[in-house]
gemmi code that builds the backbone of each chain (N, CA, C; Angstrom):
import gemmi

chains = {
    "A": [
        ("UNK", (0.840, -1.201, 0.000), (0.000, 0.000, 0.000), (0.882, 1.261, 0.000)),
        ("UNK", (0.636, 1.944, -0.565), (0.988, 3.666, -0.831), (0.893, 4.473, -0.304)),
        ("UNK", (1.610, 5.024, 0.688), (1.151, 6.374, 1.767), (0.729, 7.071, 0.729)),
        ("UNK", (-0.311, 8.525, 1.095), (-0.741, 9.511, 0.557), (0.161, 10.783, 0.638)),
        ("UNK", (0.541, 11.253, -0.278), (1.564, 12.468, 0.005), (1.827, 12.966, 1.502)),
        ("UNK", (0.320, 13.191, 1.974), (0.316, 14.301, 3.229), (0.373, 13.044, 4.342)),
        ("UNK", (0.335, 11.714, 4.070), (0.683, 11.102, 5.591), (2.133, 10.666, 5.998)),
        ("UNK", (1.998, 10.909, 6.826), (3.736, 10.973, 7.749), (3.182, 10.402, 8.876)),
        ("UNK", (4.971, 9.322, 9.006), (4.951, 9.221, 10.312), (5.489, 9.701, 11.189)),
        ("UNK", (5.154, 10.111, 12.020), (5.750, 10.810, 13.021), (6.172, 10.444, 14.650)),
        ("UNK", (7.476, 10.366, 14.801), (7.991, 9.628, 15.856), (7.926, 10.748, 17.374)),
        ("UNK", (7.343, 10.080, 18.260), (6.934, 11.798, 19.303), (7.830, 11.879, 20.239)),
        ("UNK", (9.121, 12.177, 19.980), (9.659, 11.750, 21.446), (9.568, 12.972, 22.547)),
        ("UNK", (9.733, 12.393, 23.627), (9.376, 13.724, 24.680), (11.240, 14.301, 25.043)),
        ("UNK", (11.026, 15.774, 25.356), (12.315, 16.264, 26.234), (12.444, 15.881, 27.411)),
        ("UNK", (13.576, 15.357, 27.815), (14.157, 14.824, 28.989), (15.021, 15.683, 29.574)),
        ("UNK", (14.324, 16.438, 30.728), (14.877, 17.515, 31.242), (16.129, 17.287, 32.120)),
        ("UNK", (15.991, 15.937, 32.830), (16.768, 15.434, 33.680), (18.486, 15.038, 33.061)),
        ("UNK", (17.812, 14.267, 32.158), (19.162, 14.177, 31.016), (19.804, 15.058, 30.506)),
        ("UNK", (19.221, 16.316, 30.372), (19.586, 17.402, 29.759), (20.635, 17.951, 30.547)),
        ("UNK", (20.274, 18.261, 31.668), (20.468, 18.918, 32.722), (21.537, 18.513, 33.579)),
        ("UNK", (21.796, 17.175, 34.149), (22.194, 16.738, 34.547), (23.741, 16.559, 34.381)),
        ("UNK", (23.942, 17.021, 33.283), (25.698, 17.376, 32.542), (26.358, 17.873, 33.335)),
        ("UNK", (25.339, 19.137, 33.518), (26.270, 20.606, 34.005), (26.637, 20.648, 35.177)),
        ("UNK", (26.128, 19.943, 36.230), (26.755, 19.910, 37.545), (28.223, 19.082, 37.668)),
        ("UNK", (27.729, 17.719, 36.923), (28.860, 16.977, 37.051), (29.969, 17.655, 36.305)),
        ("UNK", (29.788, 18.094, 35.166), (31.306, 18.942, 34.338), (31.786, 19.835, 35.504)),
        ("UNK", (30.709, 20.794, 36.088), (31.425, 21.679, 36.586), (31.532, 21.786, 38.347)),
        ("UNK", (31.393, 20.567, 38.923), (31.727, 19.914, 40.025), (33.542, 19.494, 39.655)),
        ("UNK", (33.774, 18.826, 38.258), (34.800, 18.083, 38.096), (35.730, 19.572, 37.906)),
        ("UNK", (35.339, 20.295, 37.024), (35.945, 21.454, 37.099), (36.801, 21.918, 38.118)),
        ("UNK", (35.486, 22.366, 38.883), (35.948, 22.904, 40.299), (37.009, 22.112, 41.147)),
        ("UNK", (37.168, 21.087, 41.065), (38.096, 20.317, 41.546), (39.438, 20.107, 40.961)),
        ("UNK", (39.263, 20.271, 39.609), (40.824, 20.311, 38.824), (41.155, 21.230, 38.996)),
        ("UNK", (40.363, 22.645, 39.192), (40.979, 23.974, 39.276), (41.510, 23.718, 40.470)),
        ("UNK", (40.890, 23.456, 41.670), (41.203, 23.935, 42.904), (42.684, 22.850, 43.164)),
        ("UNK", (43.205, 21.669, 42.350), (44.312, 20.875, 42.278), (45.420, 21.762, 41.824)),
        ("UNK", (44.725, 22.309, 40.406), (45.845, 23.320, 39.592), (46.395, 24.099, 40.179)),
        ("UNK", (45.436, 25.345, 40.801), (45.685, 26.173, 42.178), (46.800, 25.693, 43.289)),
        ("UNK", (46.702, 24.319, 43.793), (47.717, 23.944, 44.732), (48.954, 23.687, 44.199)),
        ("UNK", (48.564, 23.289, 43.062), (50.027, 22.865, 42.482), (51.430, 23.688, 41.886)),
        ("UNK", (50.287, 24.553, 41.065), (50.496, 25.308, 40.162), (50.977, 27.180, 40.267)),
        ("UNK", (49.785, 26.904, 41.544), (49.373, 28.366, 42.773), (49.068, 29.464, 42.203)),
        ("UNK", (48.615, 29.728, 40.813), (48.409, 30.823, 40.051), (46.726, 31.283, 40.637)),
        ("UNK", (46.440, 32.558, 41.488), (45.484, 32.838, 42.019), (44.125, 32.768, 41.234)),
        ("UNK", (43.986, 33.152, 39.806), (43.257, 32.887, 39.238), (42.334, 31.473, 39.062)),
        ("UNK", (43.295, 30.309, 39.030), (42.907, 28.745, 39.461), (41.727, 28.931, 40.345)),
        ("UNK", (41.823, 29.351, 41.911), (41.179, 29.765, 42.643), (39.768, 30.232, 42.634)),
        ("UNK", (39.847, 31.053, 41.685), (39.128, 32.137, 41.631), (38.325, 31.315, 40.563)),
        ("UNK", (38.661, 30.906, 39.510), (37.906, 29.792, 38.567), (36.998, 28.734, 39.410)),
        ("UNK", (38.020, 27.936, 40.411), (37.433, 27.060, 41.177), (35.823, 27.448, 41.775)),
        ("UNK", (35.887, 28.912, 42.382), (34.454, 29.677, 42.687), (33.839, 29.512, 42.221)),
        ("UNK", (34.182, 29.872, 40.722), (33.254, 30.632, 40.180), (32.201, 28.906, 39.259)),
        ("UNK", (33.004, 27.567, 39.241), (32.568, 26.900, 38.550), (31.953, 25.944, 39.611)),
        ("UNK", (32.384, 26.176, 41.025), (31.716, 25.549, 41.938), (30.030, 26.545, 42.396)),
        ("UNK", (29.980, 27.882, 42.706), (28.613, 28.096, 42.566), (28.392, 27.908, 41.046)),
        ("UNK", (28.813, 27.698, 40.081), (27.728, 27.517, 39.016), (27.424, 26.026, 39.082)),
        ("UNK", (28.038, 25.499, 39.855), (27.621, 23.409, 39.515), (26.241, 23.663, 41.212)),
        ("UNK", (26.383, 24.468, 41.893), (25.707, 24.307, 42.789), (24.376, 24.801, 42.441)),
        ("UNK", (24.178, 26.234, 41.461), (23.244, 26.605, 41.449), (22.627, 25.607, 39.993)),
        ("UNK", (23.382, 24.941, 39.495), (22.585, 24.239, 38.574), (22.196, 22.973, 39.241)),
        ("UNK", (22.698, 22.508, 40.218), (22.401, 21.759, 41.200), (20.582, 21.898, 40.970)),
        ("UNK", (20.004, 22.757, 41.332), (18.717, 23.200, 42.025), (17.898, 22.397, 40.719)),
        ("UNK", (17.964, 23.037, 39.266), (17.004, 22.250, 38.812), (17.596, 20.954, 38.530)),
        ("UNK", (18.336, 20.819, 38.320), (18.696, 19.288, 38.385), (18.306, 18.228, 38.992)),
        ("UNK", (18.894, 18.534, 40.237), (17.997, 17.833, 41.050), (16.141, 17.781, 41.408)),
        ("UNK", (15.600, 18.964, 40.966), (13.907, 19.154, 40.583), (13.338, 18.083, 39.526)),
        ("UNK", (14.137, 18.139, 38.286), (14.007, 17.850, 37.600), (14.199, 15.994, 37.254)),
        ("UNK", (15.184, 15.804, 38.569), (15.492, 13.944, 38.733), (13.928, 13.711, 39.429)),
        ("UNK", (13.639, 14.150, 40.468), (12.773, 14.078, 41.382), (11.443, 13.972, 40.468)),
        ("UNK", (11.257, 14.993, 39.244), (9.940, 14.660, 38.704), (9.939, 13.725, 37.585)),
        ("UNK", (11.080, 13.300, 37.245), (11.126, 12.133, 36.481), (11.022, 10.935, 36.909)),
        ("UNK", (11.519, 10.337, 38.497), (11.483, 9.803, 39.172), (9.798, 9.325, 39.112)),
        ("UNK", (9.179, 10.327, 40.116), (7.531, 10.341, 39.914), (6.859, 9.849, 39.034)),
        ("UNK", (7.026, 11.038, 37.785), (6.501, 10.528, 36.272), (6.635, 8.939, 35.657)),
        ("UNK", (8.455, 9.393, 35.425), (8.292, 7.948, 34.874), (8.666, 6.742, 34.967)),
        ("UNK", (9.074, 7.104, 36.552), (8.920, 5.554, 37.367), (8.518, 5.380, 38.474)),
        ("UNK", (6.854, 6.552, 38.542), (6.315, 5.801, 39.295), (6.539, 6.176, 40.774)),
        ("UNK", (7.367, 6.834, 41.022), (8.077, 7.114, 42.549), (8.179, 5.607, 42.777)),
        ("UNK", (9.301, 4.632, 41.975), (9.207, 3.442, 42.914), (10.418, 3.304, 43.963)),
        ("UNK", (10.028, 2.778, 44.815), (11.489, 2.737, 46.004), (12.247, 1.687, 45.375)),
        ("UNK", (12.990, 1.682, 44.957), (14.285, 1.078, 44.964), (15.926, 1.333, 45.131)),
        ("UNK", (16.290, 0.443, 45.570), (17.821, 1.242, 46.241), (18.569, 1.843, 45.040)),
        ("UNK", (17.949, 1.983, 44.046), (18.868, 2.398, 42.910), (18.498, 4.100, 43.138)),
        ("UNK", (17.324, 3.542, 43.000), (16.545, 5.766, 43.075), (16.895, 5.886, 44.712)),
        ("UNK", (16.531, 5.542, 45.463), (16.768, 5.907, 47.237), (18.784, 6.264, 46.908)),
        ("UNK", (19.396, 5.708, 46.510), (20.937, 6.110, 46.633), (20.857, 7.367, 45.602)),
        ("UNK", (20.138, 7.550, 44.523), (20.390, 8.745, 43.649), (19.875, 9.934, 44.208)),
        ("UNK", (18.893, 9.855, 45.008), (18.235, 11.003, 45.789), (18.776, 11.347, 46.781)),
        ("UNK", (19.902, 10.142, 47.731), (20.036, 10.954, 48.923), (21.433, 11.836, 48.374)),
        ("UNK", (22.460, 11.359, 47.543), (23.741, 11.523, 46.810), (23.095, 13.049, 46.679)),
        ("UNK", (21.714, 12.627, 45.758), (21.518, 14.208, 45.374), (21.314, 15.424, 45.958)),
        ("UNK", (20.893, 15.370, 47.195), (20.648, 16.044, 48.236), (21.903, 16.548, 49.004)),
        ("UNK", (22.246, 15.514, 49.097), (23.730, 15.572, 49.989), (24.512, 16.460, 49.365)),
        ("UNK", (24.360, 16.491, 48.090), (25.781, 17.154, 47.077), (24.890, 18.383, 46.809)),
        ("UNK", (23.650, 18.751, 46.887), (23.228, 19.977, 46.992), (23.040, 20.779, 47.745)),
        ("UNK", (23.006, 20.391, 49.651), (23.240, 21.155, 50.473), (25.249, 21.192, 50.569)),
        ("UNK", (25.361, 20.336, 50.657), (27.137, 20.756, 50.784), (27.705, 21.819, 49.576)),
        ("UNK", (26.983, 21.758, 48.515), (27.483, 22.577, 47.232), (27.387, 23.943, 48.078)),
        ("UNK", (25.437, 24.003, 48.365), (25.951, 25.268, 48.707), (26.018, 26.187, 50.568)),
        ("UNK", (26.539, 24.902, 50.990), (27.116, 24.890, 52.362), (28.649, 25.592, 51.966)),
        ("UNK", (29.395, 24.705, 51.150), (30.530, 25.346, 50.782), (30.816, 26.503, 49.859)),
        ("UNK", (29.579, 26.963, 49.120), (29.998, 27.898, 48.444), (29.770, 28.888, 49.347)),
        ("UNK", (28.840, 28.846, 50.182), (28.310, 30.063, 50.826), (29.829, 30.649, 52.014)),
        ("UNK", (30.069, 29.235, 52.830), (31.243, 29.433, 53.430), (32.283, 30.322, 53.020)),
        ("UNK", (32.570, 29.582, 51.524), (34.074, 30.003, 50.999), (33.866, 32.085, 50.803)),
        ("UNK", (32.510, 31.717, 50.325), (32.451, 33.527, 49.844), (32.664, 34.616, 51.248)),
        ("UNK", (31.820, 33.527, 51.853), (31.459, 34.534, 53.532), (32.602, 34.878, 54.130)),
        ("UNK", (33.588, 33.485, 54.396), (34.726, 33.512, 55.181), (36.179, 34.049, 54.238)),
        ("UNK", (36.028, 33.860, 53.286), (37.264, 34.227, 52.372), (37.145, 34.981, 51.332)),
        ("UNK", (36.013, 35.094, 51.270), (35.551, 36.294, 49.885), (35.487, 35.505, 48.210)),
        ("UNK", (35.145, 35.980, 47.499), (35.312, 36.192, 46.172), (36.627, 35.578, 45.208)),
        ("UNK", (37.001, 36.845, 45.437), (38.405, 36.934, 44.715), (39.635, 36.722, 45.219)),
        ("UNK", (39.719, 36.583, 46.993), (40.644, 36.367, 47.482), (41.449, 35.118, 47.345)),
        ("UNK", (42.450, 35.015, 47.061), (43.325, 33.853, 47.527), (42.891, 32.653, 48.914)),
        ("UNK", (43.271, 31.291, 49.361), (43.064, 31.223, 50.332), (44.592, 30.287, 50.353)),
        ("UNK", (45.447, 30.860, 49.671), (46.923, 29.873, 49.233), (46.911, 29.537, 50.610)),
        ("UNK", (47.877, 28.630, 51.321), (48.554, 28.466, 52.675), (47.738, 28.496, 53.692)),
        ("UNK", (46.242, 28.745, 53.581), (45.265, 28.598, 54.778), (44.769, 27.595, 54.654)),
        ("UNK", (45.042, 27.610, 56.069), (44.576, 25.753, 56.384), (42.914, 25.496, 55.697)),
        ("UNK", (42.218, 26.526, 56.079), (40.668, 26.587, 55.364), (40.537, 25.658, 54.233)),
        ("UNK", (41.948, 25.522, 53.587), (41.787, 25.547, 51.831), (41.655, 24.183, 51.885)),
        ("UNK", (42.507, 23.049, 52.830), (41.737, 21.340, 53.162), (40.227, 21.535, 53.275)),
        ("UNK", (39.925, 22.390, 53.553), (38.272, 21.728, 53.844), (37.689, 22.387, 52.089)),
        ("UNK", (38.462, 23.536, 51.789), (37.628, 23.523, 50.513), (37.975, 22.356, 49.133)),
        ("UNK", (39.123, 21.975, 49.592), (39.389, 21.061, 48.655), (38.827, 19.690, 48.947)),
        ("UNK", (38.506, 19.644, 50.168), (37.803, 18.032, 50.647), (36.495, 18.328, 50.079)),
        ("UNK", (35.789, 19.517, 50.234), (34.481, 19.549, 49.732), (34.006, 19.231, 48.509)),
        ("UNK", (34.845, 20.134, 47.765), (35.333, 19.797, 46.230), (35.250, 18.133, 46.340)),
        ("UNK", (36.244, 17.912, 46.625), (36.405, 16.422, 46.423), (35.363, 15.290, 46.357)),
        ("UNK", (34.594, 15.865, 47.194), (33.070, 14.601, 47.767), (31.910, 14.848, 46.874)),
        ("UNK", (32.160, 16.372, 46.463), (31.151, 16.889, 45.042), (31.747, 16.493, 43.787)),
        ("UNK", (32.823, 16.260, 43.663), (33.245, 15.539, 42.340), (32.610, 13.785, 42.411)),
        ("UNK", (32.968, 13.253, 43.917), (32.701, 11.502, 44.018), (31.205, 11.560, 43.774)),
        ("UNK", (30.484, 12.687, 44.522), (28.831, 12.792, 44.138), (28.714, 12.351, 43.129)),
        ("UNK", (29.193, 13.718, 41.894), (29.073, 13.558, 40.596), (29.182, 11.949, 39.829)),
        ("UNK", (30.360, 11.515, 40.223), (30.719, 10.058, 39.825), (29.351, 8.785, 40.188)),
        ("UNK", (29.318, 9.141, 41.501), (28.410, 8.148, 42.304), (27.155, 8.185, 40.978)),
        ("UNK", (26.648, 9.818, 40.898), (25.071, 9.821, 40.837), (25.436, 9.445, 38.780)),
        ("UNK", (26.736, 9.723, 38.218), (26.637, 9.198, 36.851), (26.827, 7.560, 36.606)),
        ("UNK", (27.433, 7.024, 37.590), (27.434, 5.417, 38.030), (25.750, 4.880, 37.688)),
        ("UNK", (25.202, 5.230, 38.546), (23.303, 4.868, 39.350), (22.750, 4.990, 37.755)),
        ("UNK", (23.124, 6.724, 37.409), (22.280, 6.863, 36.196), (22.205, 5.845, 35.035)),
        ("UNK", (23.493, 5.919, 34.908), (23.947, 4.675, 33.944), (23.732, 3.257, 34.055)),
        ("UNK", (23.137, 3.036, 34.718), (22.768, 1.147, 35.392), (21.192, 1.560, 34.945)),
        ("UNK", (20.554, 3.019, 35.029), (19.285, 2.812, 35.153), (18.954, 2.387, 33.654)),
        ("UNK", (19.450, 3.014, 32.637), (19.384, 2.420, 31.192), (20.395, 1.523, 30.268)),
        ("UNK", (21.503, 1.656, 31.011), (22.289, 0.560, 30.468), (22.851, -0.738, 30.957)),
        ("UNK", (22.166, -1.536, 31.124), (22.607, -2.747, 32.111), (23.120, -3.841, 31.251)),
    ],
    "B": [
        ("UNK", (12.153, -24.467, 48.007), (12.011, -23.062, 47.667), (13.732, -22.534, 47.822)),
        ("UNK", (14.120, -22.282, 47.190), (15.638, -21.417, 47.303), (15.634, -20.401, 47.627)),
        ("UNK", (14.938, -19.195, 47.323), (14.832, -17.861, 47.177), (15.151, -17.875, 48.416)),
        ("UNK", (16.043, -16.637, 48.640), (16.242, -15.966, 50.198), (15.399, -14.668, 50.236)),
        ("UNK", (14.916, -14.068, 50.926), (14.284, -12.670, 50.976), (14.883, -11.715, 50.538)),
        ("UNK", (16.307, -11.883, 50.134), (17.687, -10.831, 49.700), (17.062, -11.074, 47.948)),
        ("UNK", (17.582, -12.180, 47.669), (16.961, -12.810, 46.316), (15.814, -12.661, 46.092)),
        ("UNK", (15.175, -12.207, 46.871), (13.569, -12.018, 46.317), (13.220, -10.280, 46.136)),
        ("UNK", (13.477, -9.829, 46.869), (13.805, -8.050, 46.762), (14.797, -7.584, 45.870)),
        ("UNK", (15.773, -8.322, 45.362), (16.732, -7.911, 44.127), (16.002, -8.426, 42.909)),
        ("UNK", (15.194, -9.680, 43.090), (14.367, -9.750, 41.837), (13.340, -8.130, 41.372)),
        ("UNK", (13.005, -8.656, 42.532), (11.594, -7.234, 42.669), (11.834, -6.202, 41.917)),
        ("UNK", (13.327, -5.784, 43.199), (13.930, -4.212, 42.150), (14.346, -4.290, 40.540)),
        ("UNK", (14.582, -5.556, 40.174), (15.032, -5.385, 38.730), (13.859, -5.428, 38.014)),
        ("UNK", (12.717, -5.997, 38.469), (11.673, -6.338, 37.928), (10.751, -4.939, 37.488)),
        ("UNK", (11.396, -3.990, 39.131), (10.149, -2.444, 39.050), (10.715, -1.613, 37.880)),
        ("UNK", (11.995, -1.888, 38.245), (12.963, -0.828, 37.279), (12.786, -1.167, 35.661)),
        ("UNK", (12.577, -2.871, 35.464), (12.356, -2.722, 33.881), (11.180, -2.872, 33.679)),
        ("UNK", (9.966, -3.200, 34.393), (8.725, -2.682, 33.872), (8.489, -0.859, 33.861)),
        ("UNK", (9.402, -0.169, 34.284), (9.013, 0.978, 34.093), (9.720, 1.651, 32.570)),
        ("UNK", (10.871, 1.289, 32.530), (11.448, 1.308, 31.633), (11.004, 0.768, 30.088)),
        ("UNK", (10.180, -0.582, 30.376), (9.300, -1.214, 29.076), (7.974, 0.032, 29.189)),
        ("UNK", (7.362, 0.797, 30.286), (6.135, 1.566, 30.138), (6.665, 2.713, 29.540)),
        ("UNK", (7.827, 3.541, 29.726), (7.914, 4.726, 29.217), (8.153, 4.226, 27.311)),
        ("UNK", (9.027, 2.764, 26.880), (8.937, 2.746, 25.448), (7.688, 2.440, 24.982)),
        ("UNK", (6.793, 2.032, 25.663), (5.394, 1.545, 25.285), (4.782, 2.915, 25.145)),
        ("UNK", (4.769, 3.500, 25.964), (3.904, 5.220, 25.540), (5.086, 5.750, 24.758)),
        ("UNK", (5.728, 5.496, 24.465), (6.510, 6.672, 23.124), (5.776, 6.285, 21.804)),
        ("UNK", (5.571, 4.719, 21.733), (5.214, 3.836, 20.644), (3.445, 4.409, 20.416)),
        ("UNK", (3.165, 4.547, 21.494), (1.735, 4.688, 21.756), (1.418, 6.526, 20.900)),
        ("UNK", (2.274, 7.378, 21.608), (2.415, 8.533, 21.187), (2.396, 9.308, 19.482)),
        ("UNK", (2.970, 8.481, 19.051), (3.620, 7.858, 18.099), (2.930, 7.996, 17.260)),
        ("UNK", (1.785, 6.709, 17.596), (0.747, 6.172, 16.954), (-0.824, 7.014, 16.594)),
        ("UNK", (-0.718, 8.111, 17.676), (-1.422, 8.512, 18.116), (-1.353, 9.722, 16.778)),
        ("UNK", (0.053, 10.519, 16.757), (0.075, 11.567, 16.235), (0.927, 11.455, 14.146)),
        ("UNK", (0.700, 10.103, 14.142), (1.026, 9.758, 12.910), (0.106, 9.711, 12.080)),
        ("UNK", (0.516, 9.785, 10.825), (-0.725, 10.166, 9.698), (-0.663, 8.799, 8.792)),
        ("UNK", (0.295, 8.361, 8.738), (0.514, 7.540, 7.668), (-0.042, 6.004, 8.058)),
        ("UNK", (-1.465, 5.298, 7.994), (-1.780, 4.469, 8.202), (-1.271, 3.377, 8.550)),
        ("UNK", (0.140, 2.715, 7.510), (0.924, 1.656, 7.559), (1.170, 1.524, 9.139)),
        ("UNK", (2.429, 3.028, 8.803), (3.317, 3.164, 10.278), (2.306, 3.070, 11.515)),
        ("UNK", (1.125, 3.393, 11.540), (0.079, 3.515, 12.642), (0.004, 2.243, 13.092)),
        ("UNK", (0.005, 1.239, 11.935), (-0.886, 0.497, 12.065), (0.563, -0.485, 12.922)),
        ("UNK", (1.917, -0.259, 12.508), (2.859, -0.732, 13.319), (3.035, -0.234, 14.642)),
        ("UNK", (2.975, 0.549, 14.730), (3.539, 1.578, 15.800), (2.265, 0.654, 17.023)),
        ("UNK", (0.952, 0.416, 16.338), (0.058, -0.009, 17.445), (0.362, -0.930, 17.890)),
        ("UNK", (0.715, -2.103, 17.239), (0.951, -3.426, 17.386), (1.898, -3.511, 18.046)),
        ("UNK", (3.398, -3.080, 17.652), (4.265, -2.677, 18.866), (4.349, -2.120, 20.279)),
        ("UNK", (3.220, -1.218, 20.336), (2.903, -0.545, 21.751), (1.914, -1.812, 22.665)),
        ("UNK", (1.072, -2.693, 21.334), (0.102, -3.497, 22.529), (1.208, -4.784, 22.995)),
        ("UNK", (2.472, -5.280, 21.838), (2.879, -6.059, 21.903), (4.063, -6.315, 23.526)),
        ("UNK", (4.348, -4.403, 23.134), (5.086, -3.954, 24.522), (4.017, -4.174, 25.701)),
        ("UNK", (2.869, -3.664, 25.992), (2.150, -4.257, 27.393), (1.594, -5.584, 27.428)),
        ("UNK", (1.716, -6.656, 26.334), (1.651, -7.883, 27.001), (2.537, -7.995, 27.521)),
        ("UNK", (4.129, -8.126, 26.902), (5.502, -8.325, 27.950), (5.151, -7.419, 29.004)),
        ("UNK", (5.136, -6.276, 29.313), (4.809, -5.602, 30.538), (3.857, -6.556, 31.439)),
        ("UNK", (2.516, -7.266, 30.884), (1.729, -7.702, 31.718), (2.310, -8.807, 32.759)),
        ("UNK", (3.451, -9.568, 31.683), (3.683, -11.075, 31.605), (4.604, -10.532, 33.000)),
        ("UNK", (5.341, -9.817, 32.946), (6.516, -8.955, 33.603), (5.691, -8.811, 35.233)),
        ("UNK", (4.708, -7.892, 35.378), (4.114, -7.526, 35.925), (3.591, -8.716, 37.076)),
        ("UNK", (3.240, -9.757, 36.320), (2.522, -11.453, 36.536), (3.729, -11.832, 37.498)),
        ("UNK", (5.062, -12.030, 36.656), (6.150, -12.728, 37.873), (6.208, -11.794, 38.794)),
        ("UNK", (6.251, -10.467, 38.799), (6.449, -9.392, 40.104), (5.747, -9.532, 41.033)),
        ("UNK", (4.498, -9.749, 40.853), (3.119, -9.731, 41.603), (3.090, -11.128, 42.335)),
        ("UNK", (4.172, -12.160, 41.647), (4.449, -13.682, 42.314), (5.226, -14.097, 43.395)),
        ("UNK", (6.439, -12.919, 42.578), (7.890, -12.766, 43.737), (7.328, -11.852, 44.966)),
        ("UNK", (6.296, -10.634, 44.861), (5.805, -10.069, 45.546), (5.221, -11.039, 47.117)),
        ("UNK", (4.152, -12.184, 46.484), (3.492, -12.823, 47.261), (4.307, -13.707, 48.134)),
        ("UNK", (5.594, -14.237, 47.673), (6.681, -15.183, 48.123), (7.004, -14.502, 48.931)),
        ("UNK", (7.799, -13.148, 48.647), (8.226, -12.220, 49.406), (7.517, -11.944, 51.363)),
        ("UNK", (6.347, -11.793, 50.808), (5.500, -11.644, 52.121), (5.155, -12.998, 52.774)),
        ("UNK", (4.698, -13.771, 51.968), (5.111, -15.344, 52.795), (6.251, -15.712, 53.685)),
        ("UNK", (7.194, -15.510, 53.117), (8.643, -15.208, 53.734), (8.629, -15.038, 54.663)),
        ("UNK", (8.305, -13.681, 54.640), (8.219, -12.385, 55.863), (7.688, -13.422, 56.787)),
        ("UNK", (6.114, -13.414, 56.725), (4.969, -13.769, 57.505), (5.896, -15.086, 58.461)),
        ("UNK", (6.058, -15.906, 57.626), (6.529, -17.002, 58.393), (7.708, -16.900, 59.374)),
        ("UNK", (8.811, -15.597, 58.777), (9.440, -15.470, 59.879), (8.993, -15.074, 60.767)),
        ("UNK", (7.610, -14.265, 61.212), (7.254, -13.436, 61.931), (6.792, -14.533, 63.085)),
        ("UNK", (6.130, -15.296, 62.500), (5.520, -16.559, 63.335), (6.346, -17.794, 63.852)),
        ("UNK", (7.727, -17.547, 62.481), (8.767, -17.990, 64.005), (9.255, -17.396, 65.058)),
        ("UNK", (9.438, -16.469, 65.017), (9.881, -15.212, 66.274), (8.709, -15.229, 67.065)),
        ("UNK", (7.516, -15.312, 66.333), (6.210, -15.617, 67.909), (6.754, -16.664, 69.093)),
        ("UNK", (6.762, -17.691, 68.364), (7.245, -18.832, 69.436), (7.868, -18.730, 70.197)),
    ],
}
model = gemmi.Model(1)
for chain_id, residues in chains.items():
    chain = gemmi.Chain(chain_id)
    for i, (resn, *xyz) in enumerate(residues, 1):
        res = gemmi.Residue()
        res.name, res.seqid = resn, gemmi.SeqId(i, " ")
        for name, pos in zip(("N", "CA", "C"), xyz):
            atom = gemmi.Atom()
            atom.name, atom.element = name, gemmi.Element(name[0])
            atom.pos, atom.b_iso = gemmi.Position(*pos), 0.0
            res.add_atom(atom)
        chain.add_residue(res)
    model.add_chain(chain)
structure = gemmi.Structure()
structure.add_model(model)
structure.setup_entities()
């Protein structure tokens, strides 16, 4: 049989906000952590100052990201409990109050633009870093089991 | 019976996770079908979406089995700890 000029098929796929979204924390979680390595190593103040600036941006993209796991979750599975979603939600949480537990810290207590070379402070910003990069890892681990097994 | 209650809740979870996973390709197929013009493809796209919720059903059938084992399980331990 012969389609008619004007019939098409048409494949509907929906936007996946979660997928979408979900990039930008982990890139710029990992970011923030190579900078803040480069910085120690390297000690060029700017490193530093990068590290900031890519750690509140992984935190504030944090927010829909994580909105956006949560209503996919619901939608399209259902809100079911399983330890796969229960470990992606608490990871997610965890790495979104510490994101911006530590960003808020670093700005409050050390400012902006300042250096924090040789202050002891700078272990805890680099440990923070650190557990928001393993986040990142953890929650792209989970994701990846959920469709590719 | 082999199943341990560990083995029966790791079934479960693989079971929730890919019946949800077979429901979201079943409504794309469904979607699909819905907003296509071209009769043929419709007429595939349907058959594929009903063909996807029998496996879903069949899917659904062992879950709802391992489910009942599951709580048997339970139950009976509960009524050994009565004693």
């Amino acid at each position: 049989m012969v389609a008619l000029a004007q019939d098409r098929t048409i494949l509907k796929h929906r936007t996946h906000w979660h997928v979408l979204l979900v990039h930008f924390p982990i890139t710029l979680f990992f970011a923030a952590f190579g900078f803040q390595i480069l910085h120690l190593v390297v000690a060029p103040a700017c490193f530093e100052l990068a590290t900031n600036v890519t750690l509140a941006a992984g935190t504030i993209m944090m927010i829909p990201t994580t909105r956006s796991g949560w209503r996919s979750w619901m939608r399209d599975y259902k809100g079911a409990k399983v330890m796969l979603f229960k470990r992606k939600i608490a990871i997610a949480f965890f790495m979104l109050g510490l994101g911006i537990a530590l960003t808020v810290w670093r700005f409050l207590s050390l400012g902006i633009f300042s250096e924090a070379k040789e202050n002891p402070q700078h272990l805890i910003y680099l440990a923070g870093n650190a557990l928001l990069m393993m986040g990142a890892v953890a929650e792209g681990y989970y994701g990846g089991r959920l469709n590719h097994r | 019976m082999t199943f341990t209650c560990r083995d029966l809740e790791n079934m479960i979870q693989a079971l929730t996770l890919t019946i949800a996973v077979h429901e979201q390709e079943e409504a794309y197929f469904r979607r699909s079908f819905e907003i296509s013009t071209c009769r043929e493809s419709k007429m595939l796209l349907l058959e594929i979406a009903d063909e996807m919720r029998s496996h879903i059903s069949s899917l659904e059938e062992k879950k709802s089995r391992l489910v009942s084992q599951l709580a048997g399980i339970k139950q009976a331990g509960r009524s050994e700890g009565d004693r």
